[in-house]
N, CA, C and O atoms as a MOPAC input file, in Angstrom:
PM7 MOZYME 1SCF
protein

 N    -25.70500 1    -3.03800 1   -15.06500 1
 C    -25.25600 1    -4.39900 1   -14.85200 1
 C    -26.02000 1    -5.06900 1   -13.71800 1
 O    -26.32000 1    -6.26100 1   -13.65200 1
 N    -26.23900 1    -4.27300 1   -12.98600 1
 C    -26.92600 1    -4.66500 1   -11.60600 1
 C    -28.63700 1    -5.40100 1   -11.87600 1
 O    -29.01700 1    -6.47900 1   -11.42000 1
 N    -29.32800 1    -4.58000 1   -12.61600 1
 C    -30.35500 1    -4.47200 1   -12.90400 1
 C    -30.43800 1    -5.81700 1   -14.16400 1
 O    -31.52000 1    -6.34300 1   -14.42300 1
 N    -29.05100 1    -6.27400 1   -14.90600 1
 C    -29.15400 1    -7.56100 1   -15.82100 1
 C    -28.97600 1    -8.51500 1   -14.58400 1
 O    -29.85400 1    -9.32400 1   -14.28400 1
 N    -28.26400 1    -8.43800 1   -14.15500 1
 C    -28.12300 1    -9.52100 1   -12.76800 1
 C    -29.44100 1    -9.96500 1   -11.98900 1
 O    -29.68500 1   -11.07200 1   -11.50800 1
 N    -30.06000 1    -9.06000 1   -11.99000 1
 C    -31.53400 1    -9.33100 1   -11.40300 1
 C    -32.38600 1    -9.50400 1   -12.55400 1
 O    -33.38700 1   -10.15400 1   -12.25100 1
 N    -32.37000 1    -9.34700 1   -13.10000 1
 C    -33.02200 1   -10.07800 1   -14.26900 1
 C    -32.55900 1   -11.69900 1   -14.63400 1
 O    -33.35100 1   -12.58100 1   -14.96500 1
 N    -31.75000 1   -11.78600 1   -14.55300 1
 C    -31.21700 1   -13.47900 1   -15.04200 1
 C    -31.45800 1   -14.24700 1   -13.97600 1
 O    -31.41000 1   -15.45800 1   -14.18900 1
 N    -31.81500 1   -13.73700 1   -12.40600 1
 C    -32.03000 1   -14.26900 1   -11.22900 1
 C    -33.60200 1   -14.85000 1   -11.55000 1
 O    -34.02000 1   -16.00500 1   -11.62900 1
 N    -34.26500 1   -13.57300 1   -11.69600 1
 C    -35.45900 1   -13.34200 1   -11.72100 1
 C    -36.20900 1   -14.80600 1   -12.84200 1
 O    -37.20400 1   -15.50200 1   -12.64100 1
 N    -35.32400 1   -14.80900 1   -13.86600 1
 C    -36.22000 1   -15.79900 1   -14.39000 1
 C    -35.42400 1   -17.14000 1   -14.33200 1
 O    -35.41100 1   -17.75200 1   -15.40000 1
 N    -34.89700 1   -17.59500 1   -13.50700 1
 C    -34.39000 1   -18.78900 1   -12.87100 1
 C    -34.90100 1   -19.59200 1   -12.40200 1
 O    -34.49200 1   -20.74600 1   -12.52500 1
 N    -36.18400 1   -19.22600 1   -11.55700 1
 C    -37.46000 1   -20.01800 1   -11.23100 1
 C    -38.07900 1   -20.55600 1   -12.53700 1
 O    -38.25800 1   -21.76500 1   -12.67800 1
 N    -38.40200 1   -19.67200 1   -13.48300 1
 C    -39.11400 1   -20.62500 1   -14.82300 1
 C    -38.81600 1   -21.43400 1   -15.58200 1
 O    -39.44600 1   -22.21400 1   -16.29600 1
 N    -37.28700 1   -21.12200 1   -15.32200 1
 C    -36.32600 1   -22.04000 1   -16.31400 1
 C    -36.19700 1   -23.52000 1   -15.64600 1
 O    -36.32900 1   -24.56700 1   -16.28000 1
 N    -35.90700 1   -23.42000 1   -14.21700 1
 C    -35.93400 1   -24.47200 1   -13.52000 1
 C    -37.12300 1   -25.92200 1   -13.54600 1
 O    -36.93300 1   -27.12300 1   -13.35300 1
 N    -38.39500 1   -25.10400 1   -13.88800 1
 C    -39.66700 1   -25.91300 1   -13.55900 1
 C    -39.74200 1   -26.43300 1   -15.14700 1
 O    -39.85700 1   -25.88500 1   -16.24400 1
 N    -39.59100 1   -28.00900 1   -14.57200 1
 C    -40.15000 1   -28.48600 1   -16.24100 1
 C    -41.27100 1   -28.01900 1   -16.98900 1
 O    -41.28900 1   -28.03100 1   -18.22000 1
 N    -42.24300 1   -27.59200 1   -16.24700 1
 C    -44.12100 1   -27.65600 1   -16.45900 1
 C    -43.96000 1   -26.32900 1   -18.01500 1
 O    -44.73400 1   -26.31900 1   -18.97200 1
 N    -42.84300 1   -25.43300 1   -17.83700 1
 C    -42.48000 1   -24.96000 1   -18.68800 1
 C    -42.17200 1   -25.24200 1   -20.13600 1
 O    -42.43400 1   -24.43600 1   -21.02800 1
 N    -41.45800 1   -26.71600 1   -20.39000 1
 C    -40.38300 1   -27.48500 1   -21.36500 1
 C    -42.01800 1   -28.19200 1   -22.20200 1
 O    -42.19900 1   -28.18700 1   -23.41900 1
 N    -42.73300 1   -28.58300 1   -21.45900 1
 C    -43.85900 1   -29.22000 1   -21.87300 1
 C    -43.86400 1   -30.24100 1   -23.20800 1
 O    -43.55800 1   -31.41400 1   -22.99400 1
 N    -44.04700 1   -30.02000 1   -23.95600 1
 C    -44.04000 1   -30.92600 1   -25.24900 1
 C    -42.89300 1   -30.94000 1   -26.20600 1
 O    -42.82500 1   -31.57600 1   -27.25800 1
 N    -41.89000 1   -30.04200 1   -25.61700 1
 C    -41.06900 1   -29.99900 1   -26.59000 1
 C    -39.79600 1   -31.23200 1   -26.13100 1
 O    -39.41100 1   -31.71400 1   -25.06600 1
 N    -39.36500 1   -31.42900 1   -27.85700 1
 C    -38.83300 1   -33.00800 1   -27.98800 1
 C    -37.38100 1   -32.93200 1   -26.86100 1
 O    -36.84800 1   -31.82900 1   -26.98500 1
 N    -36.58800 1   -33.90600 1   -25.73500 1
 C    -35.97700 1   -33.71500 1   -25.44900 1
 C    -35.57300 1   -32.26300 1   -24.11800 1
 O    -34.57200 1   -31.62000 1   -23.80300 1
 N    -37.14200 1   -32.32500 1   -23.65800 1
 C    -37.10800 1   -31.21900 1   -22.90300 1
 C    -35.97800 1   -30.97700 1   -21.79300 1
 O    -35.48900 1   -29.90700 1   -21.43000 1
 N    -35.71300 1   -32.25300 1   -21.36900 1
 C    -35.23600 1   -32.46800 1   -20.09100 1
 C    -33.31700 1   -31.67300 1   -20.06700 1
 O    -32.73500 1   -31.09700 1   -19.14800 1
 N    -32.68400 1   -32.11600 1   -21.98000 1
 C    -31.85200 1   -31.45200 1   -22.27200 1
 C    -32.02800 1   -30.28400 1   -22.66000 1
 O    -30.99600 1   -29.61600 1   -22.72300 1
 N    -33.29900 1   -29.60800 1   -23.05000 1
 C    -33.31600 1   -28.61800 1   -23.57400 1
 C    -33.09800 1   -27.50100 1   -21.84100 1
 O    -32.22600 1   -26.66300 1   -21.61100 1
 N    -33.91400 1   -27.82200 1   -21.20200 1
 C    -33.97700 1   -27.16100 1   -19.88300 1
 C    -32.40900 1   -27.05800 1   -19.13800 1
 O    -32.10700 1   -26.01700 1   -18.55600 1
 N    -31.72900 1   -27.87500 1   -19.18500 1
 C    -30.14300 1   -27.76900 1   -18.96300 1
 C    -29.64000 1   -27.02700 1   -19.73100 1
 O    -28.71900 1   -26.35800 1   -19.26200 1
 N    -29.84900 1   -26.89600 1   -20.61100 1
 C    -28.60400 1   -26.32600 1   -21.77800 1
 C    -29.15100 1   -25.01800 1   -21.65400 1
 O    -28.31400 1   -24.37200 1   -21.02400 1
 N    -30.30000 1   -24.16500 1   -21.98000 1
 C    -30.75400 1   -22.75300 1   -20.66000 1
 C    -30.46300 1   -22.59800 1   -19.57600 1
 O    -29.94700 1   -21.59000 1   -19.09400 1
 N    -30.87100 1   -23.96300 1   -18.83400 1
 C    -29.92300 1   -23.07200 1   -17.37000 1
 C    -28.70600 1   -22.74600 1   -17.33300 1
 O    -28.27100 1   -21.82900 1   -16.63700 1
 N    -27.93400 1   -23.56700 1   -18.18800 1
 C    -26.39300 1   -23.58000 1   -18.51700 1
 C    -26.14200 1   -21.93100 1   -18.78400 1
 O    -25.77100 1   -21.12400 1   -17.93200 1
 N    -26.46700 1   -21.63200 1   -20.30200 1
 C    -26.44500 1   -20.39100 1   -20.94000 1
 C    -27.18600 1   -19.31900 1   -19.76100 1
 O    -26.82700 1   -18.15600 1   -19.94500 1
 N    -27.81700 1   -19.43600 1   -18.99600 1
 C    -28.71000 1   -18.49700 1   -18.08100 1
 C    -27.28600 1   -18.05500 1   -17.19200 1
 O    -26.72800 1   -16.95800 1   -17.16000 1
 N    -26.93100 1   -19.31700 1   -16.50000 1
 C    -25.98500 1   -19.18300 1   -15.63700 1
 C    -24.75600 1   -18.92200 1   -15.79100 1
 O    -24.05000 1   -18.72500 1   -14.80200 1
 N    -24.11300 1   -18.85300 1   -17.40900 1
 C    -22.91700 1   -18.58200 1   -17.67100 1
 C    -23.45900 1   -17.02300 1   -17.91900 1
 O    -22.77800 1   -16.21900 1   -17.28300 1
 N    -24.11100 1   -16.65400 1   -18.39200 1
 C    -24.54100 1   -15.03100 1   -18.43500 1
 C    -24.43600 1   -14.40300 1   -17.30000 1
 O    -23.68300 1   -13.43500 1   -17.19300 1
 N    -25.23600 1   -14.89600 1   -16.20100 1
 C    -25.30500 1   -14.56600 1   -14.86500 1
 C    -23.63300 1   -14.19900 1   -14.34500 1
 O    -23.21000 1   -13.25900 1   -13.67300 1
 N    -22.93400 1   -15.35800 1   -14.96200 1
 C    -21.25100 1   -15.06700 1   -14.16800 1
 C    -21.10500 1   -13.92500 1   -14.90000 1
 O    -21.29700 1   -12.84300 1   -14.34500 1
 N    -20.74900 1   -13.99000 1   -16.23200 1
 C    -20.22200 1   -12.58500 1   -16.81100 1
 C    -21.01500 1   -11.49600 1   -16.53800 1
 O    -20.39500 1   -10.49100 1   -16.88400 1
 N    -22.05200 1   -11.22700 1   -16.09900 1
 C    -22.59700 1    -9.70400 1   -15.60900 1
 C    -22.31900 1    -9.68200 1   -14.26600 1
 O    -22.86500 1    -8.76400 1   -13.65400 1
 N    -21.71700 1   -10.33200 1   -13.71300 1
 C    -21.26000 1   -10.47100 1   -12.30300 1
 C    -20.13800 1   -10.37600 1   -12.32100 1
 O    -19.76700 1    -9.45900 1   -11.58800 1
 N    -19.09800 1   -11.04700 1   -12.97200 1
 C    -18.19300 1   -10.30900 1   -13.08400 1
 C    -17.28900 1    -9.02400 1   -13.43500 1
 O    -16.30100 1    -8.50100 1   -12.92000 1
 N    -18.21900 1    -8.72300 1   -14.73000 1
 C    -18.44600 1    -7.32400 1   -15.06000 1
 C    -18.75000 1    -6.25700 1   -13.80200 1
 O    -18.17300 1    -5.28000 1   -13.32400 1
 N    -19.42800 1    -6.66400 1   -13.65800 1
 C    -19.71800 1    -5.56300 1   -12.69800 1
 C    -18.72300 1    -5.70600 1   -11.27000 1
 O    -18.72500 1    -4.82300 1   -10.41200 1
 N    -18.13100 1    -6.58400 1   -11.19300 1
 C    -16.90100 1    -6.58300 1    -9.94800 1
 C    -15.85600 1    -5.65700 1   -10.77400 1
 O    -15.16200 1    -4.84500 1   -10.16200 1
 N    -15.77100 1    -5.78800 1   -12.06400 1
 C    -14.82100 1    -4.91200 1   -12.44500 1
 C    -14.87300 1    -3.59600 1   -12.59500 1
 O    -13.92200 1    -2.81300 1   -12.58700 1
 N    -16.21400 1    -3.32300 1   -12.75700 1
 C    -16.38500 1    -2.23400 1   -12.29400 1
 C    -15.95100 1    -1.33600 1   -11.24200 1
 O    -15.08000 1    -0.46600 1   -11.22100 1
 N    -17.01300 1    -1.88400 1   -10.12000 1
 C    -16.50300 1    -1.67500 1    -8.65200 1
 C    -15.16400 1    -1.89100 1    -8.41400 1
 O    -14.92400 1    -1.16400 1    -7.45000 1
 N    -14.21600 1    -2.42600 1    -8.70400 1
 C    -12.55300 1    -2.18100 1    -8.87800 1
 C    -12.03300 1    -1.01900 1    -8.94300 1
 O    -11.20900 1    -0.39400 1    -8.27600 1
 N    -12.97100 1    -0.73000 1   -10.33900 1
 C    -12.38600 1     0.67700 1   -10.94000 1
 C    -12.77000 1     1.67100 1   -10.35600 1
 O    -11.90400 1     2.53900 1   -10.25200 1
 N    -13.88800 1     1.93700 1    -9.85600 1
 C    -14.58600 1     2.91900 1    -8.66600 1
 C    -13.76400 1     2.31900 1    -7.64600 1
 O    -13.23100 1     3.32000 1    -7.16700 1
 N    -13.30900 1     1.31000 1    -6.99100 1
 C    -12.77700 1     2.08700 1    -6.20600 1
 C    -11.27300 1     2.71200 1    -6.31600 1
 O    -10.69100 1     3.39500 1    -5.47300 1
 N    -10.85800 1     2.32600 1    -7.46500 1
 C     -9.01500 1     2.80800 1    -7.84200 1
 C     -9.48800 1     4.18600 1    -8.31500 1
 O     -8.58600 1     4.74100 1    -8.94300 1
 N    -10.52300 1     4.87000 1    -8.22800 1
 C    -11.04400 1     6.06000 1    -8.65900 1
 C    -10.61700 1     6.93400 1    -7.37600 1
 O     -9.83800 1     7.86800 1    -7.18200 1
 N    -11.69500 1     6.01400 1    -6.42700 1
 C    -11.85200 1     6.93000 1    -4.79300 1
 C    -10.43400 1     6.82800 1    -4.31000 1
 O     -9.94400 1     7.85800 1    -3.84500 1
 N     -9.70800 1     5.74800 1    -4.35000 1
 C     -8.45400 1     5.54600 1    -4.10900 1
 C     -7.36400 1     6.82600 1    -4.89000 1
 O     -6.38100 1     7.23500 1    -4.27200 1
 N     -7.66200 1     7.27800 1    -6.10000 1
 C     -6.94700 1     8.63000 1    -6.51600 1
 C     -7.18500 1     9.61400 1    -6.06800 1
 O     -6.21900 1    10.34400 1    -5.84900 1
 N     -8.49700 1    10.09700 1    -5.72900 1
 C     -9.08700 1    11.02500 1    -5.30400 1
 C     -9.01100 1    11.35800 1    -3.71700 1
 O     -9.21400 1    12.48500 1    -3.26500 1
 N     -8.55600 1     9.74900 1    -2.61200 1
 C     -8.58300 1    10.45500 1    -1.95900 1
 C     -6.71400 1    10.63200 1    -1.70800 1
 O     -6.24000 1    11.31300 1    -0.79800 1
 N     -6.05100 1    10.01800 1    -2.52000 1
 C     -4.31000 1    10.70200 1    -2.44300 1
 C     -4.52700 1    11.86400 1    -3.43800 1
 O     -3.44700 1    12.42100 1    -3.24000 1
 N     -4.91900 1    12.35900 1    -4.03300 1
 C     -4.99500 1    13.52800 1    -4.89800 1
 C     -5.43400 1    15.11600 1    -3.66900 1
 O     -5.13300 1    16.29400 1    -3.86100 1
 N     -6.28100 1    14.45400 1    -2.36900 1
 C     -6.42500 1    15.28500 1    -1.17000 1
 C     -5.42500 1    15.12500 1    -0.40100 1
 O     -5.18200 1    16.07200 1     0.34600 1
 N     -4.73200 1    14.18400 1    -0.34100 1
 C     -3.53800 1    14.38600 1     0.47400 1
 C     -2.43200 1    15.01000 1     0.12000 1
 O     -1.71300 1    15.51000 1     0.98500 1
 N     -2.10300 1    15.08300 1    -1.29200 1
 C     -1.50600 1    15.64100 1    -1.60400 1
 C     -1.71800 1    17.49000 1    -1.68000 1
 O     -0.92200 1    18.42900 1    -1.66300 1
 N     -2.84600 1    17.40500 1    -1.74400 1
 C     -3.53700 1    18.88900 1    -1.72800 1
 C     -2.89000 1    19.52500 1    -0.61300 1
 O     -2.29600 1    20.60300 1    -0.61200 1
 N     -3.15400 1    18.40200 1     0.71400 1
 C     -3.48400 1    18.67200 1     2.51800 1
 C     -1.43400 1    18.97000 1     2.47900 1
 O     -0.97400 1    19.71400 1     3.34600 1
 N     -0.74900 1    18.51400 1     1.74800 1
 C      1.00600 1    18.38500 1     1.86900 1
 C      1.51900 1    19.96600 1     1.13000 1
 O      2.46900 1    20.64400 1     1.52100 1
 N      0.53500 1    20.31200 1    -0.09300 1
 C      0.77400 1    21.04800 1    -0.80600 1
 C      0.84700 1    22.56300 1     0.38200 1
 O      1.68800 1    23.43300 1     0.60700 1
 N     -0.51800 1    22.23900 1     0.90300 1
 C     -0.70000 1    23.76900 1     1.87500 1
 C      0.43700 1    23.73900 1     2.72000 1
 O      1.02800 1    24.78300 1     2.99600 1
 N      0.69500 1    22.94700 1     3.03300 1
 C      1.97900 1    22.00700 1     4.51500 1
 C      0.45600 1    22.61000 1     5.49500 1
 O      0.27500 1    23.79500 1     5.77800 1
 N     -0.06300 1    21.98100 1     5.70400 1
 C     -1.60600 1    21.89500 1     6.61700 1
 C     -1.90300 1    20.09800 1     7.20100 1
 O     -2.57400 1    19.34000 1     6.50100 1
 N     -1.53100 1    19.82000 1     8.01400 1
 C     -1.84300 1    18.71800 1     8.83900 1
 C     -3.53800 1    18.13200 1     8.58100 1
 O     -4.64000 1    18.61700 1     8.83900 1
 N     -3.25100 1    17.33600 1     8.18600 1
 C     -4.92500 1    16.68200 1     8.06200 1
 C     -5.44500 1    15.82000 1     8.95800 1
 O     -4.91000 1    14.71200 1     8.94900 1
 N     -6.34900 1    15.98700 1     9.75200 1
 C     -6.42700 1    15.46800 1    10.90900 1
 C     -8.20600 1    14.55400 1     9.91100 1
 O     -8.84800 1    14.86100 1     8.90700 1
 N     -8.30700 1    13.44400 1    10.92300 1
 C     -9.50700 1    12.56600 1    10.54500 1
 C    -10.52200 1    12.62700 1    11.58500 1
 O    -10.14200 1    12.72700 1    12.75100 1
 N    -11.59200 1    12.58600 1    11.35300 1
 C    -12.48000 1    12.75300 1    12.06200 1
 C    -12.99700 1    11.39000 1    12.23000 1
 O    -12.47600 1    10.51500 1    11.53800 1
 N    -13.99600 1    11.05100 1    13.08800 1
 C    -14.25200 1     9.91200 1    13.36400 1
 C    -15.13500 1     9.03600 1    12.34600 1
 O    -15.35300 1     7.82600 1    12.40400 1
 N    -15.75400 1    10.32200 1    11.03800 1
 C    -16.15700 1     9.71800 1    10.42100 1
 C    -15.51600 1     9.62600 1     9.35000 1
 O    -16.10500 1     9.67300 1     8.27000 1
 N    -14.28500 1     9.48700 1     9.43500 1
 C    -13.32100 1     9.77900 1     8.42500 1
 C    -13.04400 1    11.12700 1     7.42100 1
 O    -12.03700 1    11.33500 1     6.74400 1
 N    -13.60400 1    11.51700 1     7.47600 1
 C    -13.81900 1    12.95400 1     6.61000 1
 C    -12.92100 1    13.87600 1     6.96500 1
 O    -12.79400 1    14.33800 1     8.09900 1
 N    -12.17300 1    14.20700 1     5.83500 1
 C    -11.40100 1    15.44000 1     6.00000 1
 C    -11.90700 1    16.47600 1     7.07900 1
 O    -13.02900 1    16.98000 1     7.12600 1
 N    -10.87700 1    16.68200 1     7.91200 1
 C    -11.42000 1    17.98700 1     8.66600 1
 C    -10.13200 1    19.40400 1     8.64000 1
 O     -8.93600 1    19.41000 1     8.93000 1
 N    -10.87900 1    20.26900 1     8.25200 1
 C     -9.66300 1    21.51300 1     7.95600 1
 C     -8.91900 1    22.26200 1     9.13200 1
 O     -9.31100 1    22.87100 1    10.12800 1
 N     -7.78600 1    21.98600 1     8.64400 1
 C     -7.04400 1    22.66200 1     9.70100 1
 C     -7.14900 1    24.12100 1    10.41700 1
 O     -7.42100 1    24.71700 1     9.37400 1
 N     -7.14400 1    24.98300 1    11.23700 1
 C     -7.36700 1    26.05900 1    11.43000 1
 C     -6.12600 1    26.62900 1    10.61400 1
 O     -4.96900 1    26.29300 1    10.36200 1
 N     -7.49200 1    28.26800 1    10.18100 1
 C     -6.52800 1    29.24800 1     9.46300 1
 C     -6.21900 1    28.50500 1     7.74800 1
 O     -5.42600 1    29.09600 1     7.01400 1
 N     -6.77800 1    27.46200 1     7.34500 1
 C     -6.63600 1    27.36900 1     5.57000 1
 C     -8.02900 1    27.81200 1     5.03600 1
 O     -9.11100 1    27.53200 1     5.55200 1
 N     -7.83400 1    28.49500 1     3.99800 1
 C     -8.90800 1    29.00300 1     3.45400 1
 C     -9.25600 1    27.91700 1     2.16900 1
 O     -8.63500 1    26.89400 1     1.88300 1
 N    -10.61300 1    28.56700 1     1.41400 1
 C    -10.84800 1    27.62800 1     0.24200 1
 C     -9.61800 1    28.03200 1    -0.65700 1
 O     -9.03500 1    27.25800 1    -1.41600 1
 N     -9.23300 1    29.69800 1    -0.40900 1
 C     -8.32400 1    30.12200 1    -1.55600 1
 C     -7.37300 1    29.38600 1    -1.09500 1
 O     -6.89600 1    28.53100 1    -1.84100 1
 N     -7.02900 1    29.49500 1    -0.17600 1
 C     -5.26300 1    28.34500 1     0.21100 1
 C     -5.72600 1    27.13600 1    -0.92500 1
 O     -5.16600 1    26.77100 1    -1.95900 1
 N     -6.76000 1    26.76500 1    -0.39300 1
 C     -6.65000 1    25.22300 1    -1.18700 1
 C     -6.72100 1    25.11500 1    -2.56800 1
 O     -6.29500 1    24.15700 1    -3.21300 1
 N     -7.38800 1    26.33700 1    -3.12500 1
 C     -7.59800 1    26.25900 1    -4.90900 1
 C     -6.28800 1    26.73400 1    -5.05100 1
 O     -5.79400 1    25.77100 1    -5.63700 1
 N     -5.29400 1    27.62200 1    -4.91400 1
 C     -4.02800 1    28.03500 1    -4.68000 1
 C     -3.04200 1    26.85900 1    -4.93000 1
 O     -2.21900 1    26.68800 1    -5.83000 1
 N     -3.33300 1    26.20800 1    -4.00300 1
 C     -2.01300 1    24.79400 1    -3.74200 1
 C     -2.70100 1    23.65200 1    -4.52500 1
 O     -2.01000 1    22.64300 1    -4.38700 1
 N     -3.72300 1    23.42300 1    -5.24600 1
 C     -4.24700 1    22.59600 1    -6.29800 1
 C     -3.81800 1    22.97500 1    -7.68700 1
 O     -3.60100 1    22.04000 1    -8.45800 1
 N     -3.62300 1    24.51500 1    -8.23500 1
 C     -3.02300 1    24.95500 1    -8.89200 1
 C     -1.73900 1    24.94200 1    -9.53000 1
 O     -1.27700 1    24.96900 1   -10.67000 1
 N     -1.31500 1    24.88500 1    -8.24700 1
 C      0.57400 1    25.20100 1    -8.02000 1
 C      0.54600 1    23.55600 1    -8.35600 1
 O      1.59600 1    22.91500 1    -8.39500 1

Protein backbone atom coordinates (compact mmCIF):
# COMPACT_ATOMS: atom_id res chain seq x y z
CA UNK A 1 0.00 0.00 0.00
CA UNK A 2 2.81 2.17 0.89
CA UNK A 3 4.68 1.70 -2.23
CA UNK A 4 0.89 2.57 -4.33
CA UNK A 5 0.90 5.73 -2.27
CA UNK A 6 4.17 6.70 -3.65
CA UNK A 7 3.39 5.95 -6.78
CA UNK A 8 0.17 8.16 -7.17
CA UNK A 9 2.43 10.97 -5.49
CA UNK A 10 5.06 10.33 -7.85
CA UNK A 11 3.10 11.03 -10.92
CA UNK A 12 1.26 14.13 -9.65
CA UNK A 13 3.80 16.40 -11.08
CA UNK A 14 2.82 15.16 -14.75
CA UNK A 15 -0.62 15.21 -14.29
CA UNK A 16 -0.49 18.70 -12.99
CA UNK A 17 1.54 20.31 -16.04
CA UNK A 18 -0.68 21.07 -18.96
CA UNK A 19 2.44 20.72 -21.54
CA UNK A 20 1.27 17.08 -21.00
CA UNK A 21 -2.79 17.50 -22.14
CA UNK A 22 -1.32 19.08 -25.41
CA UNK A 23 -3.74 18.70 -28.30
CA UNK A 24 -6.19 16.86 -26.85
CA UNK A 25 -9.88 18.36 -27.22
CA UNK A 26 -10.90 19.98 -23.84
CA UNK A 27 -7.63 19.41 -22.13
CA UNK A 28 -8.04 21.75 -19.43
CA UNK A 29 -11.19 19.33 -18.21
CA UNK A 30 -9.57 16.43 -19.13
CA UNK A 31 -6.48 17.29 -16.69
CA UNK A 32 -9.03 17.85 -13.67
CA UNK A 33 -10.99 14.95 -13.99
CA UNK A 34 -7.26 12.82 -13.56
CA UNK A 35 -6.26 14.76 -10.95
CA UNK A 36 -9.64 14.16 -9.45
CA UNK A 37 -9.47 10.20 -10.03
CA UNK A 38 -5.48 10.42 -9.08
CA UNK A 39 -6.45 11.99 -5.85
CA UNK A 40 -9.48 10.04 -4.89
CA UNK A 41 -7.14 6.85 -5.33
CA UNK A 42 -4.48 8.48 -3.37
CA UNK A 43 -7.26 8.80 -0.31
CA UNK A 44 -8.31 5.19 -0.52
CA UNK A 45 -4.67 3.71 -0.42
CA UNK A 46 -4.22 5.98 2.40
CA UNK A 47 -6.78 5.07 4.04
CA UNK A 48 -6.32 1.54 3.55
CA UNK A 49 -3.37 1.49 4.81
CA UNK A 50 -4.39 3.50 8.19
CA UNK A 51 -6.48 0.52 8.53
CA UNK A 52 -4.08 -1.45 8.44
CA UNK A 53 -1.81 0.06 10.92
CA UNK A 54 -5.01 -0.10 13.30
CA UNK A 55 -4.95 -3.62 13.00
CA UNK A 56 -1.16 -4.00 13.72
CA UNK A 57 -1.53 -2.19 16.29
CA UNK A 58 -4.79 -4.11 18.03
CA UNK A 59 -2.32 -7.03 17.17
CA UNK A 60 0.70 -5.58 19.43
CA UNK A 61 -2.00 -4.45 21.74
CA UNK A 62 -3.00 -8.49 22.21
CA UNK A 63 0.25 -9.59 22.33
CA UNK A 64 1.41 -7.37 24.67
CA UNK A 65 -1.82 -8.33 27.35
CA UNK A 66 -1.37 -11.93 26.20
CA UNK A 67 2.42 -11.22 28.24
CA UNK A 68 0.81 -9.92 30.99
CA UNK A 69 -1.20 -12.32 31.43
CA UNK A 70 1.64 -14.87 31.03
CA UNK A 71 3.76 -12.40 33.76
CA UNK A 72 0.05 -13.03 36.31
CA UNK A 73 -0.02 -16.67 35.28
CA UNK A 74 3.67 -17.32 36.91
CA UNK A 75 2.36 -14.74 39.89
CA UNK A 76 6.01 -13.10 38.78
CA UNK A 77 5.96 -9.22 39.03
CA UNK A 78 6.86 -7.59 35.75
CA UNK A 79 8.92 -4.86 36.19
CA UNK A 80 9.66 -2.28 32.90
CA UNK A 81 12.70 -1.28 31.92
CA UNK A 82 13.41 2.00 30.63
CA UNK A 83 13.13 0.80 27.34
CA UNK A 84 10.05 -0.66 28.00
CA UNK A 85 10.85 -4.23 27.51
CA UNK A 86 9.89 -6.91 29.58
CA UNK A 87 12.45 -7.60 32.14
CA UNK A 88 12.37 -11.13 34.03
CA UNK A 89 11.92 -11.45 37.33
CA UNK A 90 14.58 -13.31 39.35
CA UNK A 91 14.34 -17.13 39.69
CA UNK A 92 11.52 -17.65 36.46
CA UNK A 93 12.76 -19.89 34.06
CA UNK A 94 11.84 -20.25 30.18
CA UNK A 95 10.17 -23.59 31.55
CA UNK A 96 8.11 -21.51 34.21
CA UNK A 97 6.98 -19.50 31.33
CA UNK A 98 6.15 -22.26 28.59
CA UNK A 99 4.48 -24.03 31.76
CA UNK A 100 2.09 -21.05 32.68
CA UNK A 101 1.37 -20.34 28.77
CA UNK A 102 0.15 -23.85 28.68
CA UNK A 103 -1.87 -24.00 31.79
Amino acid sequence: LAANAGNLLERMPALQSSINYGELPNSAGMQQLLLAKQLKSLETVLQRLQASLFGLEEVVKGQERGVMDAWAALGQGLTLAASAKPVLSAGVTPGQMVEAVED
